[in-house]
DODO-529288 format. One line per 8 residues: their letters; for each residue x, y, z of C-alpha. Coordinates in pm, whole numbers, plus 50000, padded with zeros to 5 digits. Layout:
A) X/Y/Z; ... $
END
This chain:
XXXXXXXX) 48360/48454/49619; 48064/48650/49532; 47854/48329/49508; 47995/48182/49774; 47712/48132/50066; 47932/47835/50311; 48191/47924/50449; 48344/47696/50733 $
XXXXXXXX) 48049/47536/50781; 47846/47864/50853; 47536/47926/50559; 47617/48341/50512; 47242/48347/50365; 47086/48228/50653; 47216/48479/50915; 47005/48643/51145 $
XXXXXXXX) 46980/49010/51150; 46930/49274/51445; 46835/49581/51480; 46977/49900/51622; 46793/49838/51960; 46832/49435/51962; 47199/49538/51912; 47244/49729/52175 $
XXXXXXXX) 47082/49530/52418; 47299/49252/52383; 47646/49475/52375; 47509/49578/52729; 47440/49206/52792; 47797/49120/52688; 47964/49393/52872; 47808/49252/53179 $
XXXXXXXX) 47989/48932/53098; 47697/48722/52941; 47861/48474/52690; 47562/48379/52448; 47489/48725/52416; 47833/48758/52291; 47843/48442/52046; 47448/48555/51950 $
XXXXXXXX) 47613/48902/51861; 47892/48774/51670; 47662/48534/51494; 47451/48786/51360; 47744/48980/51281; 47890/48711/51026; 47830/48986/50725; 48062/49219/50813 $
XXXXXXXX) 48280/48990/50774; 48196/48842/50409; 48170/49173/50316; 48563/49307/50416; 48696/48925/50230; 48523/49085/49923; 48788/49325/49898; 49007/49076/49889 $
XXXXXXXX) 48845/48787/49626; 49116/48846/49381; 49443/48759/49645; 49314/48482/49838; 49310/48131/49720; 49180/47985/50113; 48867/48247/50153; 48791/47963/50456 $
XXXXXXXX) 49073/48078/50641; 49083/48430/50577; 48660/48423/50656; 48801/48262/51053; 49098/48535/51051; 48832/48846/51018; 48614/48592/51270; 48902/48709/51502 $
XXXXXXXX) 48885/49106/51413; 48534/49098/51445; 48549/48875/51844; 48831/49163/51913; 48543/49434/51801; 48306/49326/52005; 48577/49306/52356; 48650/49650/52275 $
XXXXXXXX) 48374/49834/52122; 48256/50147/52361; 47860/50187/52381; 47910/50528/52466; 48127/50599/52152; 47762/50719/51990; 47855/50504/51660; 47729/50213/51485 $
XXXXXXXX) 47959/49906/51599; 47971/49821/51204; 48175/50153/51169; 48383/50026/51446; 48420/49664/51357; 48532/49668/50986; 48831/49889/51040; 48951/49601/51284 $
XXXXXXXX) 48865/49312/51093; 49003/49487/50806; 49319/49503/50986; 49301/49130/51134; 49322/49030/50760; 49580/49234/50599; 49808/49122/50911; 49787/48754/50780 $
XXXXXXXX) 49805/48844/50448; 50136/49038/50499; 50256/48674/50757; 50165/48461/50469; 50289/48665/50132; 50625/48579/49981; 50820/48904/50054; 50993/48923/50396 $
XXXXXXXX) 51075/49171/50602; 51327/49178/50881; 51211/49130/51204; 51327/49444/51371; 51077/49620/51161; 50784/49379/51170; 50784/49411/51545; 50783/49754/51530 $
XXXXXXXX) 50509/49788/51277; 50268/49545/51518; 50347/49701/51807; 50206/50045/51569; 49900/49831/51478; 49831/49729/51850; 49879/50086/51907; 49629/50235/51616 $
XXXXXXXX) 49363/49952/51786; 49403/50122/52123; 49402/50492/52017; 49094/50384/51800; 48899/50238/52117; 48816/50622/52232; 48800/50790/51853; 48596/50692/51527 $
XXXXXXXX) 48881/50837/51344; 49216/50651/51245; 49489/50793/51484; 49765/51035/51253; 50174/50907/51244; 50193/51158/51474; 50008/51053/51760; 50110/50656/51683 $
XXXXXXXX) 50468/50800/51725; 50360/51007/52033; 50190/50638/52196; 50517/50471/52147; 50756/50726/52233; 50913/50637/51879; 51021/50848/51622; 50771/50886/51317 $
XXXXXXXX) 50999/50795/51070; 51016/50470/51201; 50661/50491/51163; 50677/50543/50874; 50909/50319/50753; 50728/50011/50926; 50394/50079/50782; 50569/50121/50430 $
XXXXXXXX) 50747/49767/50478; 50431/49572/50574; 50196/49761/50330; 49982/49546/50102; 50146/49434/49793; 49911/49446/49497; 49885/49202/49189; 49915/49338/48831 $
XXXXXXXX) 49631/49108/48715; 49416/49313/49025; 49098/49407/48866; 49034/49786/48868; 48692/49769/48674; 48435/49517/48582; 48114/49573/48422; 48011/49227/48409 $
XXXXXXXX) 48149/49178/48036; 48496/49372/47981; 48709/49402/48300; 49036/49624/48305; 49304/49491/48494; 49615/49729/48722; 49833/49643/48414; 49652/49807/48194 $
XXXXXXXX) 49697/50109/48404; 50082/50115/48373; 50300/50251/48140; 50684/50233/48054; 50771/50562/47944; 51153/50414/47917; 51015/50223/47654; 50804/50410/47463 $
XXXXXXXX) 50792/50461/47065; 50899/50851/47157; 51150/50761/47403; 51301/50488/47140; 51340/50744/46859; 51521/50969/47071; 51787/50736/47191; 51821/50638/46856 $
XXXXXXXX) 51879/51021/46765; 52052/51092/47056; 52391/50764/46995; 52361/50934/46626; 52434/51271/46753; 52676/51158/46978; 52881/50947/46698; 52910/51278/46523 $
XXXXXXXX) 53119/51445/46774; 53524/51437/46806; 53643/51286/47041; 53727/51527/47306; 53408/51700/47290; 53209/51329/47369; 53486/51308/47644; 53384/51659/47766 $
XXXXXXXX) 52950/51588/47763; 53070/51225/47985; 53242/51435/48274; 52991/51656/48260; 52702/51522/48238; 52735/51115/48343; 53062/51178/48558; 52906/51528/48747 $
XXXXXXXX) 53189/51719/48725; 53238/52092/48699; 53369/52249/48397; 53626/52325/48604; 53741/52001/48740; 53701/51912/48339; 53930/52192/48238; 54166/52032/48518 $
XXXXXXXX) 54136/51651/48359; 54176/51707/48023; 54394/52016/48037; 54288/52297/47856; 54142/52622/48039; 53782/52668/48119; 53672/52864/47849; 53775/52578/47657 $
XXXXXXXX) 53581/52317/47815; 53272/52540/47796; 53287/52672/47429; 53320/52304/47335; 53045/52166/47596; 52821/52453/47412; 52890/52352/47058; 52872/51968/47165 $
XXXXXXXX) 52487/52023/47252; 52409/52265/47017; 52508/51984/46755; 52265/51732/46952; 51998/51980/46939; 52022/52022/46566; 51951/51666/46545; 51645/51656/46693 $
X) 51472/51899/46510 $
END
């Protein structure tokens, strides 16, 4: 990807640039409905979108059709993009064709998710792009929930379901030579040397106990009772079940020392 200079035909190296002023005069040229200003503008535009696909070099195996997909954030950028907003349009257009993308990567990945809540979260993306129209700043759960007269858990809940999944072989770092990969990153604490040698202490503990203290520890502590409901199951008062609960884990402890 990072060598990559064609992209659907279109030579990234050979893209024109603009300035500030050049910009502006054709965004005023397009808002008074000229159409080669527009395609000019979008033209010369072309980085921003190379540069949001970067993000996502390691997930894509089509960067062709992901390059004409943030084509379409950046065309929506340029309908809706404010003059008067007093900010650079690339502030503007990234967040959109940023958005453009992870929309098709979340139609095209291999976990589903029902439709109820897929058409609420894009209704909550169509309503961050319009909230986002008069403000440089991402609208809140809050005001998304506000917009659609919906409550923000099911905000919430949307945007959770249609978040970006992420690969364990997703490069974190990269120097050039070593690179050190999300994996890497993750632990199993279940699994651990430590966590072994205390399960291992922990079944010899419990093989040392009679019988009705083990069957006192499992309604306690696997089954949630109270010692009182114990005292009730096996029959014996509640002093009982507690004197024996006590010595039961002061046994375990002595193990572990």
């Amino acid at each position: 990807m990072k060598s990559c200079v064609e992209i659907t035909g279109i030579n990234t190296s050979n893209l024109p640039k603009l300035s500030g002023a050049e910009q502006l005069e054709l965004m005023n040229r397009i808002k008074q409905g000229d159409d080669l200003a527009r395609e000019q503008f979008a033209v010369c535009n072309m980085r921003l979108v190379l540069s949001v696909i970067q993000r996502f070099r390691n997930r894509i195996s089509n960067p062709d059709d992901v390059f004409q997909v943030g084509c379409i954030g950046l065309m929506k950028a340029i309908d809706n993009f404010d003059v008067n907003l007093n900010v650079r349009f690339s502030t503007y257009a990234v967040p959109m064709i940023l958005g453009e993308i992870r929309r098709y990567l979340r139609d095209n990945s291999g976990i589903r998710v029902s439709r109820s809540i897929r058409d609420t979260a894009y209704k909550i993306l169509k309503a961050k792009e319009d909230l986002s129209k008069n403000s440089v700043n991402e609208p809140s759960a809050g005001e998304i929930s506000q917009y659609l007269d919906i409550p923000i858990s099911d905000v919430a809940v949307a945007m959770e379901a249609i978040s970006d999944t992420v690969s364990l072989s997703e490069s974190v770092y990269d120097d050039g030579e070593d690179s050190i990969f999300l994996m890497d990153q993750l632990s199993d604490d279940n699994n651990s040397e430590e966590k072994w040698l205390e399960n291992i202490n922990l079944r010899d503990s419990l093989s040392k106990l009679d019988p009705r203290q083990k069957e006192i520890l499992l309604l306690r502590y696997y089954k949630g009772r109270t010692q009182m409901e114990v005292s009730e199951d096996i029959g014996i008062s509640q002093a009982q079940v507690s004197r024996l609960e006590k010595n039961a884990i002061e046994a375990i402890k002595k193990n572990f020392v």
